[in-house]
PyMOL Python script that loads the backbone (N, CA, C, O; Angstrom):
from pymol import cmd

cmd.read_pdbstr("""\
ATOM      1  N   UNK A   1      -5.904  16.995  26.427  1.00  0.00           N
ATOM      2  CA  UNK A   1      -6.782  15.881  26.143  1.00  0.00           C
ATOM      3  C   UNK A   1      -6.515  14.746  27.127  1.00  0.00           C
ATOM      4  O   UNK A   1      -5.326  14.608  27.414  1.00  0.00           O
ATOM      5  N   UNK A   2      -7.203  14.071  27.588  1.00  0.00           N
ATOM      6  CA  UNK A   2      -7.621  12.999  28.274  1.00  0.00           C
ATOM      7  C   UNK A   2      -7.465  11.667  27.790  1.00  0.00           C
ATOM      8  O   UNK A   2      -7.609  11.426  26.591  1.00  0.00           O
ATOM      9  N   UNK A   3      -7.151  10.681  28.714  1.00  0.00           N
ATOM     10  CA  UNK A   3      -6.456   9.301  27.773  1.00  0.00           C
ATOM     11  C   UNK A   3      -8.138   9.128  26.941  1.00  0.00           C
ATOM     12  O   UNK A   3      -8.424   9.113  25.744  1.00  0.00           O
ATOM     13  N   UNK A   4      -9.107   9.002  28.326  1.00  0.00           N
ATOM     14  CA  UNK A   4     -10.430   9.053  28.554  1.00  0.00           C
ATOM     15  C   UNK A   4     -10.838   9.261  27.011  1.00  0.00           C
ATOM     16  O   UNK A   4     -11.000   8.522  26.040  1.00  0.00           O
ATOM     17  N   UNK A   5     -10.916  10.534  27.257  1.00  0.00           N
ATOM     18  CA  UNK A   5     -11.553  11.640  25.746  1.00  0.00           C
ATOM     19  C   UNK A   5     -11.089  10.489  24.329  1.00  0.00           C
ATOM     20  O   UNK A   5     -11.889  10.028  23.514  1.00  0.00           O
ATOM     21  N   UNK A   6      -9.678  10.253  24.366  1.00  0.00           N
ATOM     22  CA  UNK A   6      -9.043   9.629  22.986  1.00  0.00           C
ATOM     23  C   UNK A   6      -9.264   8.259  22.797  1.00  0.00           C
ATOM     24  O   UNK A   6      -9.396   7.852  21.642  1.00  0.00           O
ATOM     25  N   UNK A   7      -9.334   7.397  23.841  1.00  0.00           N
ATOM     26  CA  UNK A   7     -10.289   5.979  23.907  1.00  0.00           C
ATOM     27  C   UNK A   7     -12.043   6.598  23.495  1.00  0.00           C
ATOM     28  O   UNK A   7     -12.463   6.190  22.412  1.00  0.00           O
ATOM     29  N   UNK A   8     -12.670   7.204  24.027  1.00  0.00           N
ATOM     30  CA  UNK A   8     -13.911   7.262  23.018  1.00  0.00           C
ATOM     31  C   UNK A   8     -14.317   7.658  22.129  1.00  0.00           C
ATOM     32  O   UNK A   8     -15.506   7.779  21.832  1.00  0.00           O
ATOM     33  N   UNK A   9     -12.857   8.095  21.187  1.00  0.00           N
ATOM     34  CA  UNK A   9     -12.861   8.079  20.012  1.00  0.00           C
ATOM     35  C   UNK A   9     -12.174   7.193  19.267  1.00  0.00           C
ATOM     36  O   UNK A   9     -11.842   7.458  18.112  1.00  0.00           O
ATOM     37  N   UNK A  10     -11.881   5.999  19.883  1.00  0.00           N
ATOM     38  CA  UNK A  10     -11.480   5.273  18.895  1.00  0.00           C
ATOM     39  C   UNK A  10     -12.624   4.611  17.853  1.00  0.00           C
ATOM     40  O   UNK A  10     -12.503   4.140  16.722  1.00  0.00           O
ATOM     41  N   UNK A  11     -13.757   4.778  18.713  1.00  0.00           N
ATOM     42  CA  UNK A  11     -14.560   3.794  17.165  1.00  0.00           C
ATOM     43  C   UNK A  11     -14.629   4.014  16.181  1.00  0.00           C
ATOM     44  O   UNK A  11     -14.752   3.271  15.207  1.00  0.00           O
ATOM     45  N   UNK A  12     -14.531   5.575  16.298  1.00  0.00           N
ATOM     46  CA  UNK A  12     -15.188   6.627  15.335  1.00  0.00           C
ATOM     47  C   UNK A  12     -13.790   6.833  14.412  1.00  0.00           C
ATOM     48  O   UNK A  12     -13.783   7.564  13.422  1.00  0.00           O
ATOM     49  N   UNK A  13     -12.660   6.117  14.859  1.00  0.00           N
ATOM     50  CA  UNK A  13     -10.933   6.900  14.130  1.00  0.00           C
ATOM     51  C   UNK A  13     -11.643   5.211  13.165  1.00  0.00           C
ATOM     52  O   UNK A  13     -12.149   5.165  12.044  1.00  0.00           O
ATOM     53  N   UNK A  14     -11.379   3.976  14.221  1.00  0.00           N
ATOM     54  CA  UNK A  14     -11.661   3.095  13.444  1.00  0.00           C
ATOM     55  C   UNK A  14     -12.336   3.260  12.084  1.00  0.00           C
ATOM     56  O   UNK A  14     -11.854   3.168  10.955  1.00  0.00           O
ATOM     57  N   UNK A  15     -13.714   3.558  12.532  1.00  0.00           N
ATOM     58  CA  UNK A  15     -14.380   3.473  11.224  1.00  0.00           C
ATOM     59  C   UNK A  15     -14.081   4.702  10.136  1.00  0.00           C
ATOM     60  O   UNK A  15     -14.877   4.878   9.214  1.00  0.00           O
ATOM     61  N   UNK A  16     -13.353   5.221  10.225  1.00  0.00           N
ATOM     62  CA  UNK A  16     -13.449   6.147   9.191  1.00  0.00           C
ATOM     63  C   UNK A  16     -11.838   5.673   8.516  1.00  0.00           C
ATOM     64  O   UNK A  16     -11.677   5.943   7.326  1.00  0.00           O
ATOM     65  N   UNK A  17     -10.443   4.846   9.407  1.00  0.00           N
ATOM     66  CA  UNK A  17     -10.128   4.011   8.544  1.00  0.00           C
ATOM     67  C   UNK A  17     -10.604   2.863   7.909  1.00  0.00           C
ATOM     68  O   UNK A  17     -10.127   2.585   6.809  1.00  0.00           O
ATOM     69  N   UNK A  18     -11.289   2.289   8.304  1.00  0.00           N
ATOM     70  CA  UNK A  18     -12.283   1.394   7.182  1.00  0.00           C
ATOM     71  C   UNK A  18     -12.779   1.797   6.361  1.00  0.00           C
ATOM     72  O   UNK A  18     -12.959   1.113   5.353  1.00  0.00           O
ATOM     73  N   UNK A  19     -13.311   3.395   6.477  1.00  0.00           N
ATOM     74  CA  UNK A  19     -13.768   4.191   4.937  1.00  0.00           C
ATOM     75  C   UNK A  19     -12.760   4.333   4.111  1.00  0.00           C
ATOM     76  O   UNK A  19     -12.953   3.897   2.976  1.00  0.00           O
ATOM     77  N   UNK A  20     -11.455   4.946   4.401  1.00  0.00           N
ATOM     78  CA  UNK A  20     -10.888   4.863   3.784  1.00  0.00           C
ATOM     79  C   UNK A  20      -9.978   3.415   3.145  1.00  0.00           C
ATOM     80  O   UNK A  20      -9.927   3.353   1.916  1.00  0.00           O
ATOM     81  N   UNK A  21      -9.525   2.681   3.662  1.00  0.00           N
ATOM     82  CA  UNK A  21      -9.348   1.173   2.972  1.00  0.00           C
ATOM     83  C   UNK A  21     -10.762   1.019   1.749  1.00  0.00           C
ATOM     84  O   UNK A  21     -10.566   0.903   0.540  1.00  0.00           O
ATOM     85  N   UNK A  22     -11.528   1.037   2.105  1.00  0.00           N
ATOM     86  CA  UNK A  22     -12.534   0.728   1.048  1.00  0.00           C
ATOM     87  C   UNK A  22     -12.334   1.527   0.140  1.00  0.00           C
ATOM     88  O   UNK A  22     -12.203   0.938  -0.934  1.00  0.00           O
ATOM     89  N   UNK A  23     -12.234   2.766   0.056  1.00  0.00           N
ATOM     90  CA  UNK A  23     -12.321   3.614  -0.878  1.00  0.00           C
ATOM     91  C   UNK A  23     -11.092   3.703  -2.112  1.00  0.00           C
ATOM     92  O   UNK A  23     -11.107   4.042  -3.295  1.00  0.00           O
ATOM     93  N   UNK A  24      -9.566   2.991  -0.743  1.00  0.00           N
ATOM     94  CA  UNK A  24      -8.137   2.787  -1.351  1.00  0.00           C
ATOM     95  C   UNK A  24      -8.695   1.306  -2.422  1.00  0.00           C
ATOM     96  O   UNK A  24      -8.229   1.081  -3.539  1.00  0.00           O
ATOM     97  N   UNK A  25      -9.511   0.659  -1.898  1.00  0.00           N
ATOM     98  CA  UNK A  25      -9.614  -0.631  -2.675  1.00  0.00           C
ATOM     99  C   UNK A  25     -10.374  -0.552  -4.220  1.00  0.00           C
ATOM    100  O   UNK A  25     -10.067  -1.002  -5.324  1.00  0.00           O
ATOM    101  N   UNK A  26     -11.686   0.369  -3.636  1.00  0.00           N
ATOM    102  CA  UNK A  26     -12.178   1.273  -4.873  1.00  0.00           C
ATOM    103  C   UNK A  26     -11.172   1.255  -6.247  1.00  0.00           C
ATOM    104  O   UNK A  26     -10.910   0.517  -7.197  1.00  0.00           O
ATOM    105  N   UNK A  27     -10.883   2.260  -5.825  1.00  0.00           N
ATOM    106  CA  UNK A  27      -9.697   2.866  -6.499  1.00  0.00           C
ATOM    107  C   UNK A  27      -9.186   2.238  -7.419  1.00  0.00           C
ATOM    108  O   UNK A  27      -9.233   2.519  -8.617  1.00  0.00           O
ATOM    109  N   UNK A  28      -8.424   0.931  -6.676  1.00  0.00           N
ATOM    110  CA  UNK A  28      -7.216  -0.226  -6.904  1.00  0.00           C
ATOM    111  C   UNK A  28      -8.300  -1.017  -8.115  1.00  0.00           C
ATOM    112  O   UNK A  28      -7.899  -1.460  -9.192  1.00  0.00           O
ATOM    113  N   UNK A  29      -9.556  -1.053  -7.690  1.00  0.00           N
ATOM    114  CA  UNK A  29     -10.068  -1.576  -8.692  1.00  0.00           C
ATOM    115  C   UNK A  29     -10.936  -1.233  -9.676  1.00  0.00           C
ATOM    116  O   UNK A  29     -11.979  -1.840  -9.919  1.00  0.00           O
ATOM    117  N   UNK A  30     -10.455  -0.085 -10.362  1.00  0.00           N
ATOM    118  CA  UNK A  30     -11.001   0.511 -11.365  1.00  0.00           C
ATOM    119  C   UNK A  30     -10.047  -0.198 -12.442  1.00  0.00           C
ATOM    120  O   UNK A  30     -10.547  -0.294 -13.562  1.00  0.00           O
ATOM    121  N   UNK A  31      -9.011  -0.607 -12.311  1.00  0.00           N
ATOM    122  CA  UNK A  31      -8.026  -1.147 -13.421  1.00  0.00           C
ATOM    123  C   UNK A  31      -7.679  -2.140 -12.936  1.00  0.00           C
ATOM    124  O   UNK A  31      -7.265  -2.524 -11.842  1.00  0.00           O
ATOM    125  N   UNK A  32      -8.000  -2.729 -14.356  1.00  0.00           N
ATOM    126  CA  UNK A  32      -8.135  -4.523 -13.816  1.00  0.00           C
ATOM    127  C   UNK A  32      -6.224  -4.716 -13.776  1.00  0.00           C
ATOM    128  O   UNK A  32      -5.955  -5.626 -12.992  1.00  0.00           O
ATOM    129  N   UNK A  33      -5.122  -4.185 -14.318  1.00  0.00           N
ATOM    130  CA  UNK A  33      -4.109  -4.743 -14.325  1.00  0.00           C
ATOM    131  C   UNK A  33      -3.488  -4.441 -13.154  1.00  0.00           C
ATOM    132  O   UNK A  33      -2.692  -5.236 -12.655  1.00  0.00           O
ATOM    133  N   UNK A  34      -3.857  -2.959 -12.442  1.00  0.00           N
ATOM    134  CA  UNK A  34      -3.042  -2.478 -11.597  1.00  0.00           C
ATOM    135  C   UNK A  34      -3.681  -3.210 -10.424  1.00  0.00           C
ATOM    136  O   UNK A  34      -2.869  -3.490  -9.541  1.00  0.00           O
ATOM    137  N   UNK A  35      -4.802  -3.547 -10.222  1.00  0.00           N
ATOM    138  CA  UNK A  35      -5.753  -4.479  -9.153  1.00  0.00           C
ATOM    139  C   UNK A  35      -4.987  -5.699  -9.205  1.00  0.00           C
ATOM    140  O   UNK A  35      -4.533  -6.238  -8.196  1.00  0.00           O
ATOM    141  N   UNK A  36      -4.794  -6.280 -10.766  1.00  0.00           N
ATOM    142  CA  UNK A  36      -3.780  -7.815 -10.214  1.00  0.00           C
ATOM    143  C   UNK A  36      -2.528  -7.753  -9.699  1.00  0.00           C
ATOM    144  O   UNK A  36      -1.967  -8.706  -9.159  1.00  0.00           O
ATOM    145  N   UNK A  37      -1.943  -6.382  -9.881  1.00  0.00           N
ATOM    146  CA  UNK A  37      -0.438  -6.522  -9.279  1.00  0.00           C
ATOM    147  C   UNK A  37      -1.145  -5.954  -7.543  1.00  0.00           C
ATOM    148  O   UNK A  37      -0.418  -6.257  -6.596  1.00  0.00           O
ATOM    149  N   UNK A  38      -2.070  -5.419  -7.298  1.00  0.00           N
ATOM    150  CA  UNK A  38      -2.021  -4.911  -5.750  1.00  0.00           C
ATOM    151  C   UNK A  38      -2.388  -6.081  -5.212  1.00  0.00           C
ATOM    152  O   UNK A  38      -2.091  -6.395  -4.059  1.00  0.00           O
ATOM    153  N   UNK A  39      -3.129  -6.888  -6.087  1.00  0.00           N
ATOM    154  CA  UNK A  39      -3.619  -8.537  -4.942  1.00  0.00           C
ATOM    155  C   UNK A  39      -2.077  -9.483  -5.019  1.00  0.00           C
ATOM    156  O   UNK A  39      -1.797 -10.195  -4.054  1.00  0.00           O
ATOM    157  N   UNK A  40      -1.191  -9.423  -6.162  1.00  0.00           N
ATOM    158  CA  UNK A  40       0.039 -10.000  -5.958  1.00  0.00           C
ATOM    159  C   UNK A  40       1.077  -9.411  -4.887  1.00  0.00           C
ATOM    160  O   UNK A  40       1.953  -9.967  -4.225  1.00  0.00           O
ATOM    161  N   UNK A  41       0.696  -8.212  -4.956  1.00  0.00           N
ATOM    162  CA  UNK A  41       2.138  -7.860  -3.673  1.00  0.00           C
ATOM    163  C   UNK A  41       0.888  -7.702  -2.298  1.00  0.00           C
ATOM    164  O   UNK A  41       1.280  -7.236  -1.229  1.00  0.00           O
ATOM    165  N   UNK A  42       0.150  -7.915  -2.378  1.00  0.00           N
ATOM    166  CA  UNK A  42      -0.511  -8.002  -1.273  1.00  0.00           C
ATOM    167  C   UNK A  42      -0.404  -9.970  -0.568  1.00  0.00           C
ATOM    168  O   UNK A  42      -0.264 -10.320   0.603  1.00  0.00           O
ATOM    169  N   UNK A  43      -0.498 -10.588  -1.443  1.00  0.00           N
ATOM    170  CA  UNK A  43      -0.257 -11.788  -1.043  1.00  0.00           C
ATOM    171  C   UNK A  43       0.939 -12.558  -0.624  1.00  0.00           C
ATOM    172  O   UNK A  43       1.004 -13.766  -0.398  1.00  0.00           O
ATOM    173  N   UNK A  44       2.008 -11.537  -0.545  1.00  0.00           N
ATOM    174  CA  UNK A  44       3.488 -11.501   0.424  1.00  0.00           C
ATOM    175  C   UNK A  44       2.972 -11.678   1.778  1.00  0.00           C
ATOM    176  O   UNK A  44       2.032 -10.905   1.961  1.00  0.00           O
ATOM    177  N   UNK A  45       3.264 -12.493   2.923  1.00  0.00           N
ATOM    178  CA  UNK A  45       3.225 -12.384   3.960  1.00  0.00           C
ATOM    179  C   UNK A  45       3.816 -10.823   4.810  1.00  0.00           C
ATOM    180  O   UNK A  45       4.947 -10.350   4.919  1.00  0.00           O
ATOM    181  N   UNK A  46       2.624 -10.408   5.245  1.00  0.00           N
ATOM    182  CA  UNK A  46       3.329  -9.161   6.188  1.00  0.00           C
ATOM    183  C   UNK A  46       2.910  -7.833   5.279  1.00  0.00           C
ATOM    184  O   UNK A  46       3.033  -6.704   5.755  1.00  0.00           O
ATOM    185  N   UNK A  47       2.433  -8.041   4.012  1.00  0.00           N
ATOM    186  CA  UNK A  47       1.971  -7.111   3.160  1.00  0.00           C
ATOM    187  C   UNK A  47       0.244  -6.734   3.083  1.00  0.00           C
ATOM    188  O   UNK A  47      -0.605  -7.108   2.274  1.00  0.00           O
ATOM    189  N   UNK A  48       0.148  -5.890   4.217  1.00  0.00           N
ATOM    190  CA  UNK A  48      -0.973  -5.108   3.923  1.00  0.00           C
ATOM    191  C   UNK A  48      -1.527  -3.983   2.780  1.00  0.00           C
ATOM    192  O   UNK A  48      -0.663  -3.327   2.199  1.00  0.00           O
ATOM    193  N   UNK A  49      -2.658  -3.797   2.517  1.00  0.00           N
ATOM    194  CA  UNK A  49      -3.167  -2.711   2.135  1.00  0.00           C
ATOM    195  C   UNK A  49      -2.592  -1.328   1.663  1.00  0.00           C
ATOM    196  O   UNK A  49      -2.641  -0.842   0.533  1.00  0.00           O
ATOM    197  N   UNK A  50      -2.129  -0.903   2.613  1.00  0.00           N
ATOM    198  CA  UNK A  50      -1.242   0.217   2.741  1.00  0.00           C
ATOM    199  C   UNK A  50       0.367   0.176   1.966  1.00  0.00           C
ATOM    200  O   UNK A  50       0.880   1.012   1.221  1.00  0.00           O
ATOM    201  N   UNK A  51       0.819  -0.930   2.390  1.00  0.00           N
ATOM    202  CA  UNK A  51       1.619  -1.285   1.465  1.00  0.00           C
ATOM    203  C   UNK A  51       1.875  -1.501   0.558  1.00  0.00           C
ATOM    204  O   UNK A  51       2.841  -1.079  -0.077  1.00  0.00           O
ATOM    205  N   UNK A  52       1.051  -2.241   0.241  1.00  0.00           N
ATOM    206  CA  UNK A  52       0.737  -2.896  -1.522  1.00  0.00           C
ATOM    207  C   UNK A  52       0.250  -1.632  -2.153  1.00  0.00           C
ATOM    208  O   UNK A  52       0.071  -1.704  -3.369  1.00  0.00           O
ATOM    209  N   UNK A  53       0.050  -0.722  -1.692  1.00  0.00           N
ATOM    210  CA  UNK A  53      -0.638   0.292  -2.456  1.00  0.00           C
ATOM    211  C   UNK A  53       0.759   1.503  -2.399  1.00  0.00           C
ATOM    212  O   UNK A  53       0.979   2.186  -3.399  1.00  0.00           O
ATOM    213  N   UNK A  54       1.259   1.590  -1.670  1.00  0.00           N
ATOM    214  CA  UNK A  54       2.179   2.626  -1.901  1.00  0.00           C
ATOM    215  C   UNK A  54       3.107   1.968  -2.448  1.00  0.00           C
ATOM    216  O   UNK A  54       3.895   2.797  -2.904  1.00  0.00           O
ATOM    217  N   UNK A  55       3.616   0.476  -2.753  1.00  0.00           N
ATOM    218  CA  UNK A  55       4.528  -0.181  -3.370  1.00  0.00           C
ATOM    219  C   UNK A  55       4.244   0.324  -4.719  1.00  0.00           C
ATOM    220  O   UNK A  55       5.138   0.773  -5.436  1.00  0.00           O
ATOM    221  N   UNK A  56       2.907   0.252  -5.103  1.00  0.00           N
ATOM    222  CA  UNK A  56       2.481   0.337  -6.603  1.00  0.00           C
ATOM    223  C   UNK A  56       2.522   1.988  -6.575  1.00  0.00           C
ATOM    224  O   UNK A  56       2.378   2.765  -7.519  1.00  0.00           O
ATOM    225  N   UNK A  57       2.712   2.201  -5.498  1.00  0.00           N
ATOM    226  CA  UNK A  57       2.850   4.176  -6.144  1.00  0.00           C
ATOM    227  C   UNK A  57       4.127   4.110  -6.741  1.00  0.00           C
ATOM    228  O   UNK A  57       4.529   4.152  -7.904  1.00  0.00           O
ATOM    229  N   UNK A  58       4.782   3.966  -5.364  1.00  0.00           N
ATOM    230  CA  UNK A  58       6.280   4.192  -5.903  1.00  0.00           C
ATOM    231  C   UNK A  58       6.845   3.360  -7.456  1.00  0.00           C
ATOM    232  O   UNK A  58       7.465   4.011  -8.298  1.00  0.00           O
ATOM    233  N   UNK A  59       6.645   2.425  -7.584  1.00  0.00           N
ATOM    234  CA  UNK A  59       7.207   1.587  -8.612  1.00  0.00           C
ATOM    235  C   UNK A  59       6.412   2.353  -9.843  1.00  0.00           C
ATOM    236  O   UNK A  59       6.941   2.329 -10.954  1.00  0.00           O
ATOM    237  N   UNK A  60       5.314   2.944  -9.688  1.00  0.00           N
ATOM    238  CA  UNK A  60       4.495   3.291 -10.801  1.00  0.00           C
ATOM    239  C   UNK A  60       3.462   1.699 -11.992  1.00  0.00           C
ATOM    240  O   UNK A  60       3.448   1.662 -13.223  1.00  0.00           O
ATOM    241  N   UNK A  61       2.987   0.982 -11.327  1.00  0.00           N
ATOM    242  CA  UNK A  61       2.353  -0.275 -11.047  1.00  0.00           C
ATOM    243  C   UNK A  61       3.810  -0.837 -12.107  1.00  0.00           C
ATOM    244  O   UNK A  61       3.592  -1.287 -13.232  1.00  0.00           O
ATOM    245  N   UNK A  62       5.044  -0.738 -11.626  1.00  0.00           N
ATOM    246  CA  UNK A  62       5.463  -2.132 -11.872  1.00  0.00           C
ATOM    247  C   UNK A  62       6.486  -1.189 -13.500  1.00  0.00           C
ATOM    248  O   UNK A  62       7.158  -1.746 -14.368  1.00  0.00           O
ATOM    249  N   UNK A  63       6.117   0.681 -13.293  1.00  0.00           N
ATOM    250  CA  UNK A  63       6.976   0.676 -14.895  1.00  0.00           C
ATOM    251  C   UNK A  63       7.977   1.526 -14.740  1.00  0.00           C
ATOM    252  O   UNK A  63       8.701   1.697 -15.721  1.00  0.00           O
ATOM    253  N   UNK A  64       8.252   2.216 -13.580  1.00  0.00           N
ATOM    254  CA  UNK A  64       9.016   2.722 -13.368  1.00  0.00           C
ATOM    255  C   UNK A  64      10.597   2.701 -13.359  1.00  0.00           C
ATOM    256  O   UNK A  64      11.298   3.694 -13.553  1.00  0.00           O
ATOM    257  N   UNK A  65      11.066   1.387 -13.098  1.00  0.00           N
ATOM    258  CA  UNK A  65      12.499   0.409 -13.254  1.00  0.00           C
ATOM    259  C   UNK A  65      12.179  -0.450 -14.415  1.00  0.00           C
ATOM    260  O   UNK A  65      11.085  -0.906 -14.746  1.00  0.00           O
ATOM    261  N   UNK A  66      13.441  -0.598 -15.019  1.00  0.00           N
ATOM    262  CA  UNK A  66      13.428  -1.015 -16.319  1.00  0.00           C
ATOM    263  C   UNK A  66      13.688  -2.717 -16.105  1.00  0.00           C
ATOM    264  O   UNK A  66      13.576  -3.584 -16.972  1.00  0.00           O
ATOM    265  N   UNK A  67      14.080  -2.897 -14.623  1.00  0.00           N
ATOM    266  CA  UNK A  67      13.920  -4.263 -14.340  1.00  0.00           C
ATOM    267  C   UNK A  67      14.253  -4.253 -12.385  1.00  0.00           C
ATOM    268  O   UNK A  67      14.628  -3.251 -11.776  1.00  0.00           O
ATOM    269  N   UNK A  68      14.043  -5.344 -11.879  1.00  0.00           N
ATOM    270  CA  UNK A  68      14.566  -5.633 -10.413  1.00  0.00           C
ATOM    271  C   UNK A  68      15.704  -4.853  -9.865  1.00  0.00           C
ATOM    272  O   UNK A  68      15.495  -3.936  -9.071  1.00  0.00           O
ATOM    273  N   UNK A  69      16.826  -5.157 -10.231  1.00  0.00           N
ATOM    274  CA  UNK A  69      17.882  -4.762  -9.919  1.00  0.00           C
ATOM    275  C   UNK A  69      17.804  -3.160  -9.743  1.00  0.00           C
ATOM    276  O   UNK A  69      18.073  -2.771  -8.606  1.00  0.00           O
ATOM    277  N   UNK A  70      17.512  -2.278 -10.593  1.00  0.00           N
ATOM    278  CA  UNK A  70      17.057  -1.201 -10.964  1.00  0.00           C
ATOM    279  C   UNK A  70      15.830  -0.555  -9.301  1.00  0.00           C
ATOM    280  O   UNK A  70      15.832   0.579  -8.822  1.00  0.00           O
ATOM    281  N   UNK A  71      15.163  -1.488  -8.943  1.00  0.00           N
ATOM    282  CA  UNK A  71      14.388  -1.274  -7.856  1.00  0.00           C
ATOM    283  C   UNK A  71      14.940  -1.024  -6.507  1.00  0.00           C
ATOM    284  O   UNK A  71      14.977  -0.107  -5.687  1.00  0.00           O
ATOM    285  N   UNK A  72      15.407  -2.401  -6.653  1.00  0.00           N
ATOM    286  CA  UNK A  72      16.655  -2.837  -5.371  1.00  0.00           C
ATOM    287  C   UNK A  72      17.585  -1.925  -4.832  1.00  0.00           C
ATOM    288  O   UNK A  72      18.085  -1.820  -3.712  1.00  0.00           O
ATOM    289  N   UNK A  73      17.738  -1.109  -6.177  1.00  0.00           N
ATOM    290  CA  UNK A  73      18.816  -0.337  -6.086  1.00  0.00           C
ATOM    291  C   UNK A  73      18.188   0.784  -5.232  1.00  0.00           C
ATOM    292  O   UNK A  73      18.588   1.064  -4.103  1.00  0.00           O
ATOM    293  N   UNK A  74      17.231   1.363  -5.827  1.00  0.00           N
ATOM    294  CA  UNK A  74      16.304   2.409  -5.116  1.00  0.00           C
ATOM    295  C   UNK A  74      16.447   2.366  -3.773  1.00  0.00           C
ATOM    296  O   UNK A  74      17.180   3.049  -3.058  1.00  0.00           O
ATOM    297  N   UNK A  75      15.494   1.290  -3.416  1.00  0.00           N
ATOM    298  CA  UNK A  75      15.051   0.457  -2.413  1.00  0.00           C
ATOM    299  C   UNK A  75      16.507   0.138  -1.337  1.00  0.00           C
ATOM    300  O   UNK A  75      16.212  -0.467  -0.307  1.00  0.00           O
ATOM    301  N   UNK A  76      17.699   0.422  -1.472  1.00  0.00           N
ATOM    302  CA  UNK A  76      19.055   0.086  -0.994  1.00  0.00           C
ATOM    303  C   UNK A  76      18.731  -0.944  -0.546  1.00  0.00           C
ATOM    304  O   UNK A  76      18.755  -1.245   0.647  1.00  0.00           O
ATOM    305  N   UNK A  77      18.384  -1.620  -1.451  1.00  0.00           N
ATOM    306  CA  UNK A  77      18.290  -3.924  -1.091  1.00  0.00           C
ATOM    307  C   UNK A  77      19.952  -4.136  -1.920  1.00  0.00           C
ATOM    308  O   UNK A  77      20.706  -5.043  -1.567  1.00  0.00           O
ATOM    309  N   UNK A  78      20.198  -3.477  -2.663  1.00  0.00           N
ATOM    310  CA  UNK A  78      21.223  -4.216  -3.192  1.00  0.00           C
ATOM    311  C   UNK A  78      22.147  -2.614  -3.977  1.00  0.00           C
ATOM    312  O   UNK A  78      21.867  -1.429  -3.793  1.00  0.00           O
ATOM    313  N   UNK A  79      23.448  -3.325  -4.985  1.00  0.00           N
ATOM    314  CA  UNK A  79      24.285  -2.047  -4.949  1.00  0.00           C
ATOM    315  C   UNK A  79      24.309  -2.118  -6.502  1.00  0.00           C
ATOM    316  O   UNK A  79      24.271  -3.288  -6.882  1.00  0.00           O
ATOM    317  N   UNK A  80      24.366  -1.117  -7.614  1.00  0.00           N
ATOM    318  CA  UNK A  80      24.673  -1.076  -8.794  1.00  0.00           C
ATOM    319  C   UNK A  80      25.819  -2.524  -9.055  1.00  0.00           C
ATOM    320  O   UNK A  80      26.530  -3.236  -8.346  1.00  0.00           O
ATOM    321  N   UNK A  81      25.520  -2.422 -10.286  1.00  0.00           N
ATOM    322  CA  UNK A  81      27.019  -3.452 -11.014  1.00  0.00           C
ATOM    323  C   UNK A  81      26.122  -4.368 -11.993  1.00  0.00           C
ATOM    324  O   UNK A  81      26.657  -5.221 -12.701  1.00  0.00           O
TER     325      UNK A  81
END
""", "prot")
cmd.dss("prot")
cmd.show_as("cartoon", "prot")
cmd.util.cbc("prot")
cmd.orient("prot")
């Protein structure tokens, strides 16, 4: 393949991630509770779309840890105790 060939497909990669973001947003907003936690961890600086949305996979919107610490721990932000 050609640099050529893969630059004139970028419009076409573009827009079909824009289909999909829309469709991830869809989604996010079929449930009004799990939609307010994806617009809250989305409103972190540096927190896109993609993020905020696999944050809420992993955590399971927020029920998966029985509290922070419990996350952190996952997450190796911090150590049991």
């Amino acid at each position: 393949m050609s640099i050529r060939w893969e630059v004139s497909r970028r419009p076409l990669i573009e827009q079909q991630i824009a289909h999909v973001e829309k469709e991830m947003e869809a989604t996010v907003k079929q449930d009004e509770q799990v939609f307010k936690h994806f617009q809250l961890v989305k409103s972190v600086v540096g927190v896109g779309l993609i993020t905020a949305a696999a944050f809420l996979i992993y955590t399971q919107d927020f029920t998966a840890f029985d509290n922070g610490r419990q996350f952190a721990c996952a997450a190796s932000a911090a150590t049991p105790g």
